[in-house]
C-alpha positions as CSV (number, residue, x, y, z in Angstrom):
1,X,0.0,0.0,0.0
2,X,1.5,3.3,-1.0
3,X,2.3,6.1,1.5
4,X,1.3,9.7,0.4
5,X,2.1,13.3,2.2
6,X,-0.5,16.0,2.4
7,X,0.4,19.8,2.0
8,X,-2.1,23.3,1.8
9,X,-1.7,25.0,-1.8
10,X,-0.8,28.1,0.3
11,X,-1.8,30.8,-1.5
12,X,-3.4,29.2,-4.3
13,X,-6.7,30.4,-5.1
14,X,-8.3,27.4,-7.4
15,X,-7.3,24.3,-9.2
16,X,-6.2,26.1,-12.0
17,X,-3.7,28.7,-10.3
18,X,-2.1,25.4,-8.6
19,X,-1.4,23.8,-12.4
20,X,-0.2,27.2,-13.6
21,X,2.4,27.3,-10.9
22,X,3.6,24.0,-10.7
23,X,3.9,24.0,-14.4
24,X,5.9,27.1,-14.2
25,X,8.3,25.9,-11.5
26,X,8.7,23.2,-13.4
27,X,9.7,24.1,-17.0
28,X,13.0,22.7,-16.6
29,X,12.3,19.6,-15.0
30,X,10.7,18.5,-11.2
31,X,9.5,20.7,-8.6
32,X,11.5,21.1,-5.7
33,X,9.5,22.0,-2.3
34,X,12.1,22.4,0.6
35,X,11.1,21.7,3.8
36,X,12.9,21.3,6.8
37,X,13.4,17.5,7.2
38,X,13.7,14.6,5.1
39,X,10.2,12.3,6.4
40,X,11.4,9.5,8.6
41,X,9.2,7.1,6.2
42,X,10.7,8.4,2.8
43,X,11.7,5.1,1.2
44,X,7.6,4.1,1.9
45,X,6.7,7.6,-1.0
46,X,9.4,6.8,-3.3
47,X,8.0,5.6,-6.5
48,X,4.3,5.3,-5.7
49,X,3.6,7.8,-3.2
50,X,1.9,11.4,-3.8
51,X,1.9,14.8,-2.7
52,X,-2.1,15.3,-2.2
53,X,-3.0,19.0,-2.1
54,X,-5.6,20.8,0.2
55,X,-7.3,23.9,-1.0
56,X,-10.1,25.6,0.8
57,X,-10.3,22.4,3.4
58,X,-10.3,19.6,0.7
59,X,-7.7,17.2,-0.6
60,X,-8.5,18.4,-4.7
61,X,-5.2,17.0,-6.7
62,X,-2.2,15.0,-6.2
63,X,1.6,15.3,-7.4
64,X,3.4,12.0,-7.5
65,X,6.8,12.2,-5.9
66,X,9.5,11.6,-8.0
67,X,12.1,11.3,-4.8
68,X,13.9,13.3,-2.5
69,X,17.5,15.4,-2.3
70,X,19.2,17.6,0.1
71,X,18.7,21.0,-0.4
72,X,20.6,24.7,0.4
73,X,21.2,25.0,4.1
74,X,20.5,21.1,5.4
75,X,17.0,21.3,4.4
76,X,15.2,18.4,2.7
77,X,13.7,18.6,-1.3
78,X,10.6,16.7,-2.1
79,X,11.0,16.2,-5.5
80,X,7.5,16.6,-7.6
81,X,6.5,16.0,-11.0
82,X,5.0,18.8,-12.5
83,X,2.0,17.3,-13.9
84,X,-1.6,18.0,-11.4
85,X,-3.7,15.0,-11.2
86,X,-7.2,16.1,-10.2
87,X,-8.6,13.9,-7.4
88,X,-12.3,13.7,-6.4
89,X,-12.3,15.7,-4.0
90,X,-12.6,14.9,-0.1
91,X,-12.9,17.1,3.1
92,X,-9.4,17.4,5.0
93,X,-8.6,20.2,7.7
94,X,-5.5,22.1,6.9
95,X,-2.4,21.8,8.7
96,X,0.8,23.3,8.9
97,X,3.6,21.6,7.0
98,X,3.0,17.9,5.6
99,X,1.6,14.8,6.9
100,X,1.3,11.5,6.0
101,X,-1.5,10.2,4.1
102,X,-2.5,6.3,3.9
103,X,-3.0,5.0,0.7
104,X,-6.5,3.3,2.0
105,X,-7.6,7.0,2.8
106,X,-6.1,8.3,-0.4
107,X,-8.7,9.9,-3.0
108,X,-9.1,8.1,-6.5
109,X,-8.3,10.1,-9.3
110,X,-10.8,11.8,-11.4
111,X,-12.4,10.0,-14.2
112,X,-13.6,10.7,-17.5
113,X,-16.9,10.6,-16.0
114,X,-19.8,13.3,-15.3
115,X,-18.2,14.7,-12.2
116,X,-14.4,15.1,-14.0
117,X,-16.2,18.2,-16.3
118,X,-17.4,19.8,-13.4
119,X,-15.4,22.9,-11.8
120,X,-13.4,22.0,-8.6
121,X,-15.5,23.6,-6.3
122,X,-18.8,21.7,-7.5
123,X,-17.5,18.5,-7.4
124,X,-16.5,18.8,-4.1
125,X,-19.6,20.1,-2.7
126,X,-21.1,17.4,-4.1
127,X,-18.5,14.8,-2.6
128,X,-19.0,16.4,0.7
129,X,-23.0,15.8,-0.1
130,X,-21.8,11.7,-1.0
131,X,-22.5,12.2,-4.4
């Protein structure tokens, strides 16, 4: 069972400005968030696990995590790919920093269905609702 992190899109104001930036950051290859410690359960991410965002008190998209490196100053580099996966969406209080994320508990990703066409927001009302 893979092992994901969970981290608030601070200062992100949808779904869309979270793609934008990411994709900016990285142009030239995977995003690098520091933080201040390397997680004690690393080698449980690497290779399947994810970096699930929160935005307005739901987990709304993931970025799988390509690995880890040290960064400027001792600090720790969670290395992301680029490329936003939409998830449906499901209610999670925000936190400070990261924390760990079960993959039993993990959001599926969003389909091709109905739901995937609606706007962020809707679907997770709706999810929130049980739909």
């Amino acid at each position: 069972m893979a092992l994901h992190l969970t981290k608030v899109a601070f200062g992100a104001a949808s779904f869309e400005h979270l793609r934008e930036r990411l994709t900016l950051r990285g142009v030239t290859g995977p995003v690098a968030l520091t933080t201040r410690y390397l997680p004690k359960r690393h080698e449980e991410i690497t290779g399947e696990g994810s970096l699930f965002w929160i935005l307005k008190h739901q987990l709304i998209a993931r970025s799988p995590i390509l690995g880890f490196a040290e960064a400027e100053g001792g600090r720790c580099a969670i290395l992301l790919d680029p490329t936003l996966v939409q998830v449906v969406p499901q209610p999670k209080r925000a936190h400070q920093g990261w924390r760990y994320l079960e993959g039993s508990d993990a959001p599926v990703d969003l389909g091709s269905g109905d739901i995937a066409s609606l706007p962020p927001e809707l679907a997770g009302k709706l999810a929130e609702l049980g739909f």
